[in-house]
Biopython code that builds the backbone (N, CA, C, O; Angstrom):
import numpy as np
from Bio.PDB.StructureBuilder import StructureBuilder

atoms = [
    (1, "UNK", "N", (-62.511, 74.768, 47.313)),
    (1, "UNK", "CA", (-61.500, 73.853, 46.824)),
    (1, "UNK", "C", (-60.832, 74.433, 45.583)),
    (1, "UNK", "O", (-61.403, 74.850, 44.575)),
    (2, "UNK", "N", (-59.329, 74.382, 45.868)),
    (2, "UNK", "CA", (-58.895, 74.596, 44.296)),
    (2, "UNK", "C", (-59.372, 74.104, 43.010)),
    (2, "UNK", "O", (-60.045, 73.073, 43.036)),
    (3, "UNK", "N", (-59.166, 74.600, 42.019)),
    (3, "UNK", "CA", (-59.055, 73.296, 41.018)),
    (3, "UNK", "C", (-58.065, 72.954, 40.378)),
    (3, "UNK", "O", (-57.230, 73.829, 40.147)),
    (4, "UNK", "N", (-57.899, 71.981, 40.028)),
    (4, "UNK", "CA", (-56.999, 71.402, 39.389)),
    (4, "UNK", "C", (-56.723, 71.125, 37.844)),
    (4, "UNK", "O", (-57.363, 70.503, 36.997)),
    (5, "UNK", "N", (-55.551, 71.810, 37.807)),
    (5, "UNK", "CA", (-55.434, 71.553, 35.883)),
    (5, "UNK", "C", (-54.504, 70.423, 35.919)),
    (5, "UNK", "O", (-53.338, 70.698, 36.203)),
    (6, "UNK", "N", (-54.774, 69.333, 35.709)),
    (6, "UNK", "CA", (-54.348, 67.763, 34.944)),
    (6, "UNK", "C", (-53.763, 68.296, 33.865)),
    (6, "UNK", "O", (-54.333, 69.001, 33.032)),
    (7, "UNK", "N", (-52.567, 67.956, 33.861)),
    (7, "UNK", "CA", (-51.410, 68.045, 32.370)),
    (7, "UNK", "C", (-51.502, 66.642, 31.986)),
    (7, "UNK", "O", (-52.127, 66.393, 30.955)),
    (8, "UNK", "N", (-51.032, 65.781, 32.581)),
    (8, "UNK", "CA", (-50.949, 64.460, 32.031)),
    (8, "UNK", "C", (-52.074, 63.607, 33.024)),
    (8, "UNK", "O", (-51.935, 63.629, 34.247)),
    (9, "UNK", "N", (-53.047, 62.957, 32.456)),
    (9, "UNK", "CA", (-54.002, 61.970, 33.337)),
    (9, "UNK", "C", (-53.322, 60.668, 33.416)),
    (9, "UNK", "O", (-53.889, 59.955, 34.244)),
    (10, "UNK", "N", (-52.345, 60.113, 32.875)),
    (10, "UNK", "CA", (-51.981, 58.886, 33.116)),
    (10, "UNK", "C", (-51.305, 58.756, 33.919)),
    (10, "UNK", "O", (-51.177, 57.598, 34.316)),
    (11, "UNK", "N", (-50.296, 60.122, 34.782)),
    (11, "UNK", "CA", (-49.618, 59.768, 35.585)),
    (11, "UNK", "C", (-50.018, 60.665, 36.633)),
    (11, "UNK", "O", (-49.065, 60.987, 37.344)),
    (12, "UNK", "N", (-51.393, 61.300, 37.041)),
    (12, "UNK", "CA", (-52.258, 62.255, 37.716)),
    (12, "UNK", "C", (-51.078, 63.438, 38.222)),
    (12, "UNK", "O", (-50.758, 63.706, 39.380)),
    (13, "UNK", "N", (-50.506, 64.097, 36.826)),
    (13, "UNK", "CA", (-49.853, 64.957, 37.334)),
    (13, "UNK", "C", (-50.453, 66.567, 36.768)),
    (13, "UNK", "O", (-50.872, 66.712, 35.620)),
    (14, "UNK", "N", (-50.405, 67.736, 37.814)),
    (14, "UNK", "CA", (-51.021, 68.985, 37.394)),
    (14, "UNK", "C", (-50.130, 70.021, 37.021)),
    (14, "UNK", "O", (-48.915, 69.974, 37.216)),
    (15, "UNK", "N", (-50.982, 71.333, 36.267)),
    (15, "UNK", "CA", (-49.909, 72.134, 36.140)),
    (15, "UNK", "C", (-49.286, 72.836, 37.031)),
    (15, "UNK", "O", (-48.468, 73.690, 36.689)),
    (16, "UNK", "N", (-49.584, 72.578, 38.351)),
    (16, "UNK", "CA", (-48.786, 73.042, 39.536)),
    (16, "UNK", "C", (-47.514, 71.999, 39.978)),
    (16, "UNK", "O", (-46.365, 72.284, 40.316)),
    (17, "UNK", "N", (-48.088, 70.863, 39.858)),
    (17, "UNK", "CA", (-46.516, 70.085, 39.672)),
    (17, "UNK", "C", (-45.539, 70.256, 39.071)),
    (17, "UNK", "O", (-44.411, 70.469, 39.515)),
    (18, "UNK", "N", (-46.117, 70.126, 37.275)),
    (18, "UNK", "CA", (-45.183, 70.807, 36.285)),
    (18, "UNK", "C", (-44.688, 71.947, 36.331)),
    (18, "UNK", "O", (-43.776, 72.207, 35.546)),
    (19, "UNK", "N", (-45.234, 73.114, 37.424)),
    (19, "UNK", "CA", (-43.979, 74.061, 37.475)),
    (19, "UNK", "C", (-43.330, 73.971, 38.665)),
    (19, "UNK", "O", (-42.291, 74.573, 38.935)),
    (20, "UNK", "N", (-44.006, 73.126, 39.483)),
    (20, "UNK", "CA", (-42.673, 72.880, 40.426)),
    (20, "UNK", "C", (-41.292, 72.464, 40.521)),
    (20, "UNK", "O", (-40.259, 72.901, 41.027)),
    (21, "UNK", "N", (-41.693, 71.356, 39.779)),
    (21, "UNK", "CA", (-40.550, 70.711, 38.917)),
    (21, "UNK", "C", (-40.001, 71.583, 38.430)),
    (21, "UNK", "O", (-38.964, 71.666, 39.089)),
    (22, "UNK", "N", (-39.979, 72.527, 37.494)),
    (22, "UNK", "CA", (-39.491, 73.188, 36.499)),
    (22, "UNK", "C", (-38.684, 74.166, 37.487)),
    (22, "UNK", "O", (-37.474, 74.175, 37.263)),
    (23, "UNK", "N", (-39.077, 74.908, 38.431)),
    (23, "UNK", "CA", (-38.877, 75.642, 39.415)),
    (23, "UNK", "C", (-37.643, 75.361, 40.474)),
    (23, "UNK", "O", (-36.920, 76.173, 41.051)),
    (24, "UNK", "N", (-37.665, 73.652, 40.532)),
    (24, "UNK", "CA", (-36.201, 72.963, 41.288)),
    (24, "UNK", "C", (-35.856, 72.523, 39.898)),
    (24, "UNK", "O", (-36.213, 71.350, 39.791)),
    (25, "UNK", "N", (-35.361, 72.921, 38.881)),
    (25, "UNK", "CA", (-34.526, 72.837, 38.069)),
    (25, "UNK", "C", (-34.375, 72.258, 36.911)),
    (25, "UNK", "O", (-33.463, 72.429, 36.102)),
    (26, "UNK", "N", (-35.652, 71.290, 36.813)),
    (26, "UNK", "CA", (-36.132, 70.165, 35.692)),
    (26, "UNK", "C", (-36.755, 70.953, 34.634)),
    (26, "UNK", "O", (-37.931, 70.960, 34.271)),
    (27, "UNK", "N", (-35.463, 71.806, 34.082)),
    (27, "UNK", "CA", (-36.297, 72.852, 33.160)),
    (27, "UNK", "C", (-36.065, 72.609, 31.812)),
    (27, "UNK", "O", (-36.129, 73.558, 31.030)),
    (28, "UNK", "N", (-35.706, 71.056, 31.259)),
    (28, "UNK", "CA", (-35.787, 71.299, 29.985)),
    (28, "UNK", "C", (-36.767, 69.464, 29.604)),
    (28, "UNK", "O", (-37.043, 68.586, 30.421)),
    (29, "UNK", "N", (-37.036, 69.497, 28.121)),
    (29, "UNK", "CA", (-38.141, 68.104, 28.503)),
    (29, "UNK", "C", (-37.553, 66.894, 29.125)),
    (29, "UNK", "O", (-38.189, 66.301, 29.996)),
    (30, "UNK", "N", (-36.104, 66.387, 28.649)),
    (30, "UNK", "CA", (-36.224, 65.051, 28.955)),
    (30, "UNK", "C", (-36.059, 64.908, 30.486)),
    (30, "UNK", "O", (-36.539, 63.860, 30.919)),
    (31, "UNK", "N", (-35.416, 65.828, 31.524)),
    (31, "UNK", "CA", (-35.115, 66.175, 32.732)),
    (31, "UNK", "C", (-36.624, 66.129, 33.494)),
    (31, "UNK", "O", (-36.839, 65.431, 34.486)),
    (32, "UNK", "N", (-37.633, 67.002, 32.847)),
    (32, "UNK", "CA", (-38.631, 66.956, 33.667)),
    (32, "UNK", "C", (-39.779, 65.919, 32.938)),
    (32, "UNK", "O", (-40.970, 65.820, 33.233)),
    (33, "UNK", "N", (-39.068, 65.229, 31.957)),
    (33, "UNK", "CA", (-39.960, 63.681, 31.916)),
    (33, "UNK", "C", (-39.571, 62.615, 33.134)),
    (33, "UNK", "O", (-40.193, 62.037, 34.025)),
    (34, "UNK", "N", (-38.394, 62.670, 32.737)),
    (34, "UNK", "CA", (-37.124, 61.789, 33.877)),
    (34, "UNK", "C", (-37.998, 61.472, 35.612)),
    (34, "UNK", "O", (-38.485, 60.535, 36.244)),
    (35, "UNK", "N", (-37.729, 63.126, 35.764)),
    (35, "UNK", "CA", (-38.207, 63.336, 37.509)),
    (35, "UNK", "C", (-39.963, 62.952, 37.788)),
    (35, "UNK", "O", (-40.519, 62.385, 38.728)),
    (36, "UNK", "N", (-40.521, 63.583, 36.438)),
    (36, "UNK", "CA", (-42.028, 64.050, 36.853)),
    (36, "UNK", "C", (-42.920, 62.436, 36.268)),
    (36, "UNK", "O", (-44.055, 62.183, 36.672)),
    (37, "UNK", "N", (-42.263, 61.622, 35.423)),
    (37, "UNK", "CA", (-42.697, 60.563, 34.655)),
    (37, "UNK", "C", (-44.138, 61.165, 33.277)),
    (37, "UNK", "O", (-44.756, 60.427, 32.510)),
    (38, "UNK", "N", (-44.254, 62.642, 33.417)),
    (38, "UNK", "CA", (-45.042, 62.683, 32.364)),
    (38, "UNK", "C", (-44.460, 62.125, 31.185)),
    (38, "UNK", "O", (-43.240, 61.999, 31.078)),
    (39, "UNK", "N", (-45.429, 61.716, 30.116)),
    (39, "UNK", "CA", (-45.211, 61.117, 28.940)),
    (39, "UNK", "C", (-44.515, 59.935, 28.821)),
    (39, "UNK", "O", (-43.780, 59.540, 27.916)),
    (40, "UNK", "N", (-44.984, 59.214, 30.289)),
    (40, "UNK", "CA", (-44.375, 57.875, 29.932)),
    (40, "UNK", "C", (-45.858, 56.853, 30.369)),
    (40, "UNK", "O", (-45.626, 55.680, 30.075)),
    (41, "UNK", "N", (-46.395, 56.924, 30.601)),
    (41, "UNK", "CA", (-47.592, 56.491, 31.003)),
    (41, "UNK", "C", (-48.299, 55.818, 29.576)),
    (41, "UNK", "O", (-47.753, 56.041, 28.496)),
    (42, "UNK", "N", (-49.761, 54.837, 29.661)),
    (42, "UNK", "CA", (-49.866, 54.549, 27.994)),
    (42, "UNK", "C", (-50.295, 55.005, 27.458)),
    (42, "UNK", "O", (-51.010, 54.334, 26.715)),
    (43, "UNK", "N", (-50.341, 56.686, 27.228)),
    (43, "UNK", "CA", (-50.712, 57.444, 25.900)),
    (43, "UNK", "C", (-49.123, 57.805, 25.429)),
    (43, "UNK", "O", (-48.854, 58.603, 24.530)),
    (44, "UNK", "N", (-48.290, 57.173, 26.095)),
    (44, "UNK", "CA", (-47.169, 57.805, 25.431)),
    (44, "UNK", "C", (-46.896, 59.322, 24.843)),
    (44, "UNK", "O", (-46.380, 59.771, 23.819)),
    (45, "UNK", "N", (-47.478, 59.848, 25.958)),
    (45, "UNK", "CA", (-47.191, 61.533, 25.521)),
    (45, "UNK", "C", (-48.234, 62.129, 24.394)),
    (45, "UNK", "O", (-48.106, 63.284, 23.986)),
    (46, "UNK", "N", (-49.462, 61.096, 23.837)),
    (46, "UNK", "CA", (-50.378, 61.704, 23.212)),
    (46, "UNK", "C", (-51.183, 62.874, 23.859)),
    (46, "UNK", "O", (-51.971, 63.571, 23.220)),
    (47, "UNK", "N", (-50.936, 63.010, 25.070)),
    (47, "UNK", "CA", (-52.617, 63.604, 25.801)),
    (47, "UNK", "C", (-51.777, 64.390, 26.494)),
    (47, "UNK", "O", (-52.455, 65.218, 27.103)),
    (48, "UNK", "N", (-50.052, 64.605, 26.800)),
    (48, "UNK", "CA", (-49.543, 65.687, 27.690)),
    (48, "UNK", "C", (-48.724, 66.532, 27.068)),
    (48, "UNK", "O", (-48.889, 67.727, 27.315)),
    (49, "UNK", "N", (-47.863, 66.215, 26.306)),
    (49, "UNK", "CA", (-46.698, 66.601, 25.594)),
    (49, "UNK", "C", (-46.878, 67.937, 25.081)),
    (49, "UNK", "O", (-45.968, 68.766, 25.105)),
    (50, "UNK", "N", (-48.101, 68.184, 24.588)),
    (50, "UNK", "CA", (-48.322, 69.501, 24.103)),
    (50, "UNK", "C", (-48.006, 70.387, 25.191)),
    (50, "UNK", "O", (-47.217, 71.331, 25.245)),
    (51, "UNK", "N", (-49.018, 69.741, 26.303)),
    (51, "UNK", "CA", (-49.195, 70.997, 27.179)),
    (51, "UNK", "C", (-47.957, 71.066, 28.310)),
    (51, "UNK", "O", (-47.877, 72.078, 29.007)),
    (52, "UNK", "N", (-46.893, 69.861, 28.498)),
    (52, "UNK", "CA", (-45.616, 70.253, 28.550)),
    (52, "UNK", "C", (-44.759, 71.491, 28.170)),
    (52, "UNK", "O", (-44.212, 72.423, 28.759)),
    (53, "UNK", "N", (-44.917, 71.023, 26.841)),
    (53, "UNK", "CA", (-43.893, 71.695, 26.047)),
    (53, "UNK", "C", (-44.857, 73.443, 26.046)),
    (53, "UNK", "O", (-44.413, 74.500, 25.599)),
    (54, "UNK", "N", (-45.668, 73.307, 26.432)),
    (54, "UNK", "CA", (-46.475, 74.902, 26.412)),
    (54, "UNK", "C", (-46.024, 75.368, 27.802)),
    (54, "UNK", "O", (-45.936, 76.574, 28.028)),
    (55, "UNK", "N", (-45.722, 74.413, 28.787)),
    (55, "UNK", "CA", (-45.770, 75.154, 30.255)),
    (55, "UNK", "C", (-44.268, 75.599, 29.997)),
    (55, "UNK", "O", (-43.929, 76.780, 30.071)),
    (56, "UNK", "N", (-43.199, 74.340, 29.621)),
    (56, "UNK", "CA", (-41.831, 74.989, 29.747)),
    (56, "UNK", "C", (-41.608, 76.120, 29.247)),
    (56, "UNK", "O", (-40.808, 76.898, 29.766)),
    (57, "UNK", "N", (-42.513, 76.494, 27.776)),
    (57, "UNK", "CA", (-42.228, 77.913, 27.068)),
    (57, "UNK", "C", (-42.379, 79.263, 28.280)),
    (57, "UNK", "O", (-41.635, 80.098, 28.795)),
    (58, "UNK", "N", (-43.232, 79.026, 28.314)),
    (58, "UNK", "CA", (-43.729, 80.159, 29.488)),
    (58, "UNK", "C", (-43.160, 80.120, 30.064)),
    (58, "UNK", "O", (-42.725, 81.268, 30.150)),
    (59, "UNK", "N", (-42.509, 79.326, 30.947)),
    (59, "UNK", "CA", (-41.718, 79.457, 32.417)),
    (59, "UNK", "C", (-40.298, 79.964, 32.229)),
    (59, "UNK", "O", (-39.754, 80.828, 32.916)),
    (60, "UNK", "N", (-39.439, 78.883, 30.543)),
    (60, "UNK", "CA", (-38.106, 79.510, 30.677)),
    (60, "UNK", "C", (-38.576, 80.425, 29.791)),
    (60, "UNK", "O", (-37.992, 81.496, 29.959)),
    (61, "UNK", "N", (-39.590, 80.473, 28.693)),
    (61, "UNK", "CA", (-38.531, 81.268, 28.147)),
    (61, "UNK", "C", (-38.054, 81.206, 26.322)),
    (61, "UNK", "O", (-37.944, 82.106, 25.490)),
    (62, "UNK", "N", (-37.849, 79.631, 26.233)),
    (62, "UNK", "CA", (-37.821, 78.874, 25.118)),
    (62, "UNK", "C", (-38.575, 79.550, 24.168)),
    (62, "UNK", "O", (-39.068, 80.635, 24.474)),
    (63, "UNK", "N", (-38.764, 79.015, 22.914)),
    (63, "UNK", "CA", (-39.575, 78.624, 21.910)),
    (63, "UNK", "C", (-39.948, 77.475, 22.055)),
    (63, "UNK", "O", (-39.307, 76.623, 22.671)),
    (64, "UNK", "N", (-41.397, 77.240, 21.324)),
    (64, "UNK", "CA", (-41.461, 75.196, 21.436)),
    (64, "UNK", "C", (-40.309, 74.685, 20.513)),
    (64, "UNK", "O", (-39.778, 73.596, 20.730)),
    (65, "UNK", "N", (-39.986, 75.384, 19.618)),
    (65, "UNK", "CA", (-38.815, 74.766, 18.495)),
    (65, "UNK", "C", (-37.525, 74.070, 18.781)),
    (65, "UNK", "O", (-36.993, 73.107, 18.228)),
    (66, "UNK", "N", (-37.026, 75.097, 20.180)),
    (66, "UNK", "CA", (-36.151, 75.373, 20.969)),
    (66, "UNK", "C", (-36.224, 73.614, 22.112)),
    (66, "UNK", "O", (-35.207, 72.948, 22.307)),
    (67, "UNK", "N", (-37.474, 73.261, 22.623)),
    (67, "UNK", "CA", (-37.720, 72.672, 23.730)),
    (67, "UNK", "C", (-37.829, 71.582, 23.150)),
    (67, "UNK", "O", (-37.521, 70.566, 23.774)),
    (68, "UNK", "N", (-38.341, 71.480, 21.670)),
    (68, "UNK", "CA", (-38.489, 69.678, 20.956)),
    (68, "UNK", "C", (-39.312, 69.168, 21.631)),
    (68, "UNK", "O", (-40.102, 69.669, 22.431)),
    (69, "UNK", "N", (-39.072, 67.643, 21.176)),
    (69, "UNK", "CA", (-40.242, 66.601, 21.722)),
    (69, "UNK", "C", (-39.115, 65.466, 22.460)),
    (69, "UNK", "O", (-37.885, 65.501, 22.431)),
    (70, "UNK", "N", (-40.046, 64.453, 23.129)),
    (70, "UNK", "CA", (-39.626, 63.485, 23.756)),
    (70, "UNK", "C", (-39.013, 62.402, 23.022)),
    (70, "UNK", "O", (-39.863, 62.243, 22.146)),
    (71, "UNK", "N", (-38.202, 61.635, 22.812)),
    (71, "UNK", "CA", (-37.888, 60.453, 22.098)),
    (71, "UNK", "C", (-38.654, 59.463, 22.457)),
    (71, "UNK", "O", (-38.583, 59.089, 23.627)),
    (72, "UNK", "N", (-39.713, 58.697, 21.390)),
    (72, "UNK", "CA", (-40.293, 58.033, 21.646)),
    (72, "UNK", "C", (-39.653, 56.632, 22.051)),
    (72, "UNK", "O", (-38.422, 56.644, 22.037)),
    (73, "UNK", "N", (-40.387, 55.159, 22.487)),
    (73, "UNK", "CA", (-39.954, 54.350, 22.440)),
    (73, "UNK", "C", (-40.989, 52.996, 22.286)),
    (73, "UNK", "O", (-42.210, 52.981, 22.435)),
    (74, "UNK", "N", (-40.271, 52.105, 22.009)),
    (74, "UNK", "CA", (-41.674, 51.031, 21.885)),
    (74, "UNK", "C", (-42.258, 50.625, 22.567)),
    (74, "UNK", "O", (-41.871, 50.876, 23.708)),
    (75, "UNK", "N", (-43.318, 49.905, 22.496)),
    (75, "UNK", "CA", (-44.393, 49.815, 21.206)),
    (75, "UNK", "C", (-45.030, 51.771, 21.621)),
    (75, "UNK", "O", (-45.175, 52.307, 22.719)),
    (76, "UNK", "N", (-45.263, 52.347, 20.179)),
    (76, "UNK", "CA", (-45.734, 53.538, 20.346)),
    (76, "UNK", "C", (-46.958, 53.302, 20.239)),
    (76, "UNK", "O", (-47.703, 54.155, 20.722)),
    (77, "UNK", "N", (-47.432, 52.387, 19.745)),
    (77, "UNK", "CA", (-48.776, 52.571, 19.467)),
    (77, "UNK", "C", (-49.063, 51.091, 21.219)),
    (77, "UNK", "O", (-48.309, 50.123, 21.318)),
    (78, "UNK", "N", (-50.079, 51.317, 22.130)),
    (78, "UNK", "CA", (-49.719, 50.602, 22.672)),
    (78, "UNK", "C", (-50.636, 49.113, 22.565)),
    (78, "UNK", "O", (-51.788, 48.999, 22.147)),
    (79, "UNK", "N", (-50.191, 48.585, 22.818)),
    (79, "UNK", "CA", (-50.262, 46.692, 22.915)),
    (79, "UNK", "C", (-51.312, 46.133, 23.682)),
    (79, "UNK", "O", (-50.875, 45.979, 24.823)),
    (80, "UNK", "N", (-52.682, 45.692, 23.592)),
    (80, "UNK", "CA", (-53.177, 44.780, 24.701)),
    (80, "UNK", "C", (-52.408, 43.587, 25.075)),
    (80, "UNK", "O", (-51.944, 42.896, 24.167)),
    (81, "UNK", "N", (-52.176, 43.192, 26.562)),
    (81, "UNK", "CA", (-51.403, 41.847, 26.770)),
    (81, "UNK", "C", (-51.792, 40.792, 26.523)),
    (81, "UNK", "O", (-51.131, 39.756, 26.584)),
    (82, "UNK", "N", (-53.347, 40.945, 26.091)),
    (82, "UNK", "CA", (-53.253, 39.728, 25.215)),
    (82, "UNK", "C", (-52.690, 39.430, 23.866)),
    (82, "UNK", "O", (-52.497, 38.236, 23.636)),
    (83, "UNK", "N", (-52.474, 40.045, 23.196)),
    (83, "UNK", "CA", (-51.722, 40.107, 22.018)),
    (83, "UNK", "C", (-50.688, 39.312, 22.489)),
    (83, "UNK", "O", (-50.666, 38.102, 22.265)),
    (84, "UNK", "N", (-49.882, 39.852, 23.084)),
    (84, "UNK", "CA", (-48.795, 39.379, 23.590)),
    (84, "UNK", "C", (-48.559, 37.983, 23.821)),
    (84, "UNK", "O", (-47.570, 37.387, 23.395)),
    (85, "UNK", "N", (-49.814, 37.280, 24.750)),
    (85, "UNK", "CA", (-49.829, 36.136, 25.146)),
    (85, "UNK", "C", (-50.496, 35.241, 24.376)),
    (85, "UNK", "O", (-50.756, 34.153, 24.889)),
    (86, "UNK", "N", (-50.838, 35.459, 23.236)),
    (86, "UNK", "CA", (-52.086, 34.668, 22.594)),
    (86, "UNK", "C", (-50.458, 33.583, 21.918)),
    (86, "UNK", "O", (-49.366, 33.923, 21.462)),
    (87, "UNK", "N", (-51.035, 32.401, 22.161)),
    (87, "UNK", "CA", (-50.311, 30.749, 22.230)),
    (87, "UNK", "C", (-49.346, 30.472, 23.146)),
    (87, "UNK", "O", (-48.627, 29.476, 23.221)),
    (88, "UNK", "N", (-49.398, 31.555, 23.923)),
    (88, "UNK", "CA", (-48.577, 30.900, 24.829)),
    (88, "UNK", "C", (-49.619, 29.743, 25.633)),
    (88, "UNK", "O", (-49.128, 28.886, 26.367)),
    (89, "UNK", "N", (-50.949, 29.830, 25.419)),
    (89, "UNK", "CA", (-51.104, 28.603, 26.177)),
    (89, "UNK", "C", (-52.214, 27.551, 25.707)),
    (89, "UNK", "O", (-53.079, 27.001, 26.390)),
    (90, "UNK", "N", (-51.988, 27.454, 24.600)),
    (90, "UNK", "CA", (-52.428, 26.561, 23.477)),
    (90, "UNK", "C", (-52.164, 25.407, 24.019)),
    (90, "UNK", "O", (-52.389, 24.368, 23.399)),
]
sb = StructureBuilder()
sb.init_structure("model")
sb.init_model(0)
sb.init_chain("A")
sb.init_seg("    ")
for serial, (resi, resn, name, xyz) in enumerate(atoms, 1):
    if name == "N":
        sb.init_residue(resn, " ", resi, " ")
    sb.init_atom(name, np.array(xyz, "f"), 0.0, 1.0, " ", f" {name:<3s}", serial, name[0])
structure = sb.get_structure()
């Protein structure tokens, strides 16, 4: 059996995906966040982003300086739903 290198576990994607993607054309981050959904999952790009931004170097070419990071969005830090719901049913 192969093995498998997991880039992102929240959205069970590997580094053979991530260069596939990259390979049909999703070669810069927000393009191959877009298609691939890494770094949207709830670590919010804590646990992949690095190793993103390490695969795109290698493949195009880049610098990481060059490739940046993802624009985050809210809540970054993430939320239990109970938080959320606590009085709504008081």
């Amino acid at each position: 059996m192969k093995d498998r290198k997991v880039v992102c576990r929240c959205e069970d994607l590997t580094e053979e995906d991530i260069i596939k993607a990259i390979e049909e054309g999703y070669d810069d981050l927000e393009s191959l966040k877009r298609y691939t959904g890494a770094t949207t999952g709830p670590c919010q790009g804590k646990g992949c982003l690095m190793h993103l931004i390490r695969i795109l170097s290698q493949k195009t070419g880049k610098k990481p300086e060059e490739i940046g990071v993802t624009t985050q969005r809210q809540p970054v830090n993430p939320v239990p739903l109970y938080v959320l719901a606590e009085g709504e049913y008081e």
